[in-house]
C-alpha positions as CSV (number, residue, x, y, z in Angstrom):
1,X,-145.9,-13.6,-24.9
2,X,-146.8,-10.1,-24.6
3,X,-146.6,-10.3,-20.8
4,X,-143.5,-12.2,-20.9
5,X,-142.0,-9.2,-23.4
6,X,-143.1,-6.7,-20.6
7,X,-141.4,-8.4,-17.6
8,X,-138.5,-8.8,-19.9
9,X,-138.0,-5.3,-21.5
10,X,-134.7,-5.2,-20.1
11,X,-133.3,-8.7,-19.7
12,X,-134.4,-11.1,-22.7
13,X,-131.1,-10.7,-24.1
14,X,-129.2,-12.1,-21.2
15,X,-131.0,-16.0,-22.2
16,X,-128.8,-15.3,-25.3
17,X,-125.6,-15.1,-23.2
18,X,-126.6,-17.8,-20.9
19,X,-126.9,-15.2,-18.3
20,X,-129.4,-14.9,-15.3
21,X,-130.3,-10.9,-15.0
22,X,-132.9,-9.7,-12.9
23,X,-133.6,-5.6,-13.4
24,X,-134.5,-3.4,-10.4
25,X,-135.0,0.7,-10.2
26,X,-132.4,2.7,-8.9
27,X,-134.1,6.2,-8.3
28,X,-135.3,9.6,-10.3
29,X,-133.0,11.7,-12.1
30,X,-133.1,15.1,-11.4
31,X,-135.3,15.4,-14.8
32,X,-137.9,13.6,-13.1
33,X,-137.4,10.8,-14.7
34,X,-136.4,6.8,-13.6
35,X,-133.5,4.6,-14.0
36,X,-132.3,1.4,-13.0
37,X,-129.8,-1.2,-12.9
38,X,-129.6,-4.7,-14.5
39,X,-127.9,-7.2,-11.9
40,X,-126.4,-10.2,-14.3
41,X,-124.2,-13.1,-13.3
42,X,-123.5,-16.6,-14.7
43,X,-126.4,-19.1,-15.1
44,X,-128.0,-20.2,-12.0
45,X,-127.2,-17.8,-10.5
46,X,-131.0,-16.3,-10.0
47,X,-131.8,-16.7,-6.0
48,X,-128.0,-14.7,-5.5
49,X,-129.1,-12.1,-7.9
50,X,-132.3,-11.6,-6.0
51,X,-131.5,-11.4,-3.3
52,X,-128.7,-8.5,-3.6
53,X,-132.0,-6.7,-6.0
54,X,-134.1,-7.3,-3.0
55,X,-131.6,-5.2,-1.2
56,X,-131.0,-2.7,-3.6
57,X,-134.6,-1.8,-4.2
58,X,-134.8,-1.7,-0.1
59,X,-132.3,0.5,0.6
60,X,-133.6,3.0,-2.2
61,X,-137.3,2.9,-0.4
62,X,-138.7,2.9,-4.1
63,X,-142.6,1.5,-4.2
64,X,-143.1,-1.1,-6.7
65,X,-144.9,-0.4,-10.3
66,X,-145.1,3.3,-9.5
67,X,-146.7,3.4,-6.6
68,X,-149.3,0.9,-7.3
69,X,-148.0,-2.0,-4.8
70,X,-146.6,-1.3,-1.9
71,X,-143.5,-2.7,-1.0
72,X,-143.3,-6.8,-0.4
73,X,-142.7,-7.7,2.8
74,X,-140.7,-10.4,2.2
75,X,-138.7,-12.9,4.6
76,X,-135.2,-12.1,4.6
77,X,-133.1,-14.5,2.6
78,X,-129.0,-14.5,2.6
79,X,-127.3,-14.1,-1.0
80,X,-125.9,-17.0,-1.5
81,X,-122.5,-16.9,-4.0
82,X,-122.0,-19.8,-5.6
83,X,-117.8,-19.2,-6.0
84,X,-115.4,-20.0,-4.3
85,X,-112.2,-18.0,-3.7
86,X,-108.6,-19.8,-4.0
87,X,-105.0,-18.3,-3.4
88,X,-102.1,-19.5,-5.3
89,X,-98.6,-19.4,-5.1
90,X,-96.7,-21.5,-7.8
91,X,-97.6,-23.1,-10.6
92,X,-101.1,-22.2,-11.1
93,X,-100.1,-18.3,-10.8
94,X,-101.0,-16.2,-14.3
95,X,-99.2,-17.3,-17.0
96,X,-97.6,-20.3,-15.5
97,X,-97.6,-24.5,-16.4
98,X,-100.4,-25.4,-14.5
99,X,-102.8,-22.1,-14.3
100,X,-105.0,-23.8,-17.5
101,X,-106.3,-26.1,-14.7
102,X,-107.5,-23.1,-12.9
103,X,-109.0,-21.8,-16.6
104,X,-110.6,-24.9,-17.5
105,X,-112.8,-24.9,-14.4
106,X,-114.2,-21.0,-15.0
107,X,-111.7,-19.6,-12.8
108,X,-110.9,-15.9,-13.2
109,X,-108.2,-13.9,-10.9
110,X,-109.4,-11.1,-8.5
111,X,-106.0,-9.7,-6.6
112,X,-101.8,-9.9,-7.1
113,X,-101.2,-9.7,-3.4
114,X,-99.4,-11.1,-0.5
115,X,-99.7,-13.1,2.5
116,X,-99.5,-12.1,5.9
117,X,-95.2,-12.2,6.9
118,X,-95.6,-15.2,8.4
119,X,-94.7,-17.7,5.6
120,X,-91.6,-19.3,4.2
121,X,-91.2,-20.2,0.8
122,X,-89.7,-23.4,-0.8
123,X,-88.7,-25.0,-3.6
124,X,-90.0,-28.8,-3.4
125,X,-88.2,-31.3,-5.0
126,X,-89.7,-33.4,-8.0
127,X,-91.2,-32.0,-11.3
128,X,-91.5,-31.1,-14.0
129,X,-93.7,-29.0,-13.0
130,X,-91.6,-27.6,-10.6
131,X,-93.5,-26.6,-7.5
132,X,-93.2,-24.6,-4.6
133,X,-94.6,-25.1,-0.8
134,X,-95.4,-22.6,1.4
135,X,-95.6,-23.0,5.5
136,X,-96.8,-20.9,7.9
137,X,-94.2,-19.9,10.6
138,X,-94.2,-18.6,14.2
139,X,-90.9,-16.6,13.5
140,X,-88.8,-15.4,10.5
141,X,-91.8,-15.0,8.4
142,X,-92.1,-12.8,5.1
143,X,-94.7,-12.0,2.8
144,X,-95.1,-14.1,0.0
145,X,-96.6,-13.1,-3.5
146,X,-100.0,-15.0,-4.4
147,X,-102.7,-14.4,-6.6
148,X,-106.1,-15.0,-5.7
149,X,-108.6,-16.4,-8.0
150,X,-112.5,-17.1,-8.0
151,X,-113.9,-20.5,-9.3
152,X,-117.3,-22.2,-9.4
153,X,-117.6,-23.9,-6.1
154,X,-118.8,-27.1,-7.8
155,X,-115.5,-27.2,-9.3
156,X,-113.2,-27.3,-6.5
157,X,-113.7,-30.8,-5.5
158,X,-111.9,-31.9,-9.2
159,X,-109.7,-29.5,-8.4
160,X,-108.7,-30.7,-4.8
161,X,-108.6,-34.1,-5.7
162,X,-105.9,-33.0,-8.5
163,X,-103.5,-32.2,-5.6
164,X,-100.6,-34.1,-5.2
165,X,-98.6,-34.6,-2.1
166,X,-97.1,-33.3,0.1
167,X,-99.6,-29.7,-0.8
168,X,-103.4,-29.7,-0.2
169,X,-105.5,-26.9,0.7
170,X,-105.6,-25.4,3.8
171,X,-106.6,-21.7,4.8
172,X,-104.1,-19.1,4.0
173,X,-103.4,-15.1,6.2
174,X,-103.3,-13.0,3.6
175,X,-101.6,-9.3,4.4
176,X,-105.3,-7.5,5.0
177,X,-105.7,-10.4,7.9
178,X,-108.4,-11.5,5.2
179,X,-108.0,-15.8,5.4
180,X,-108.9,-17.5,2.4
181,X,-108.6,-21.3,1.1
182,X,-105.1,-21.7,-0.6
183,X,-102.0,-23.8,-1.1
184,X,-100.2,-25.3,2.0
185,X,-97.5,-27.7,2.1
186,X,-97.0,-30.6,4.8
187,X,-93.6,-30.2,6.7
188,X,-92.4,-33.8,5.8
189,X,-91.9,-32.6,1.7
190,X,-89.5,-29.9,2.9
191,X,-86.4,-33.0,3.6
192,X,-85.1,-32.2,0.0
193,X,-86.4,-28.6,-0.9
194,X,-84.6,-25.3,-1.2
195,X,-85.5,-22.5,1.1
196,X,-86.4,-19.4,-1.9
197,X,-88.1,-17.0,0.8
198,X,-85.5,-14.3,-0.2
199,X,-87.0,-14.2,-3.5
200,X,-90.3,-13.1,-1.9
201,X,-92.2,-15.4,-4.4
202,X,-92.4,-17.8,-7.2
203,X,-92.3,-16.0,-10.6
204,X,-89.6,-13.9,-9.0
205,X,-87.8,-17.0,-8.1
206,X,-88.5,-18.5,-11.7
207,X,-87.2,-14.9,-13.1
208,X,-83.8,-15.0,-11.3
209,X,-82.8,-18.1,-13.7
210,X,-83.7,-20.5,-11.4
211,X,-85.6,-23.9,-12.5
212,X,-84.4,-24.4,-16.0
């Protein structure tokens, strides 16, 4: 127990939070004396929290227990992140009918941003919920408003499976020329939708009055 206290000074509390934490020194202030950092994601996540602490303490060159070890020599091992990042367009954005799907599953968002300009924009036909579907295009493109959100990869299988037709998942340009997995829409469900690209995106679409 004792041992287990000492190796634990600074991250016994995370096990109440259901948190993995790993602690690693950060350097000397310039009163001589050490700090560090406590790394802490969600549970499991141990061998990705390691690994960026293994990196951390490497690129400070700080000895282990003072100087007592030397450094580990250890095989080089790739973080692995255990999320997944998704971009949105329609109904799961913030706020919107089907964003508690998104919620349920752990998701959180990370960006408001837009695609590359080389999307259209439509309203599909069907609902409620009203949907949108967004296609990639060789010409006339704009830049569409998405969101993109971060989920627990083991989740996005439910998710996918979830999709109806004629959208599925499919990599999306955002405007950084970053590509991410995101909502695309097959070319057949467009017969009967409404061309909104003007509106530059959903929720401006849905605040014009349109959809009611």
């Amino acid at each position: 127990m004792a041992r287990n206290a000492d190796l634990g000074y600074y991250t016994n509390f995370m096990n109440l939070l259901d948190y993995a934490a790993v602690a690693v020194p950060a350097g000397v202030m310039s009163n001589g004396l050490p700090w560090g950092v406590t790394l802490f994601g969600r549970v499991f996540t141990d061998q990705y929290l390691l690994s960026l602490a293994a990196a951390l303490q490497e690129s400070q060159g700080l000895p282990l227990v003072g100087g007592a070890l030397p450094n580990a020599s250890l095989p080089a091992r790739a973080a692995r992140h255990d999320r997944a990042r998704l971009v949105v367009c329609g109904a799961h954005l913030q706020g919107l009918p089907l964003n508690g799907q998104l919620l349920a599953r752990g998701a959180h968002r990370l960006a408001l941003t837009r695609s590359a300009p080389r999307y259209r924009l439509y309203a599909l036909a069907g609902g409620p919920p009203l949907r949108p579907g967004m296609v990639r295009v060789e010409q006339d493109g704009a830049a569409i408003e998405v969101e993109v959100w971060e989920l627990p990869s083991s989740e996005l299988g439910s998710f996918l499976t979830g999709i109806p037709a004629p959208l599925g998942l499919g990599k999306v340009e955002l405007a950084d020329g970053s590509w991410e997995t995101g909502f695309i829409c097959e070319l057949y469900g467009l017969a009967e939708a409404k061309d909104i690209t003007a509106h530059g995106g959903w929720r401006a679409w849905l605040t014009a009055g349109n959809g009611r």
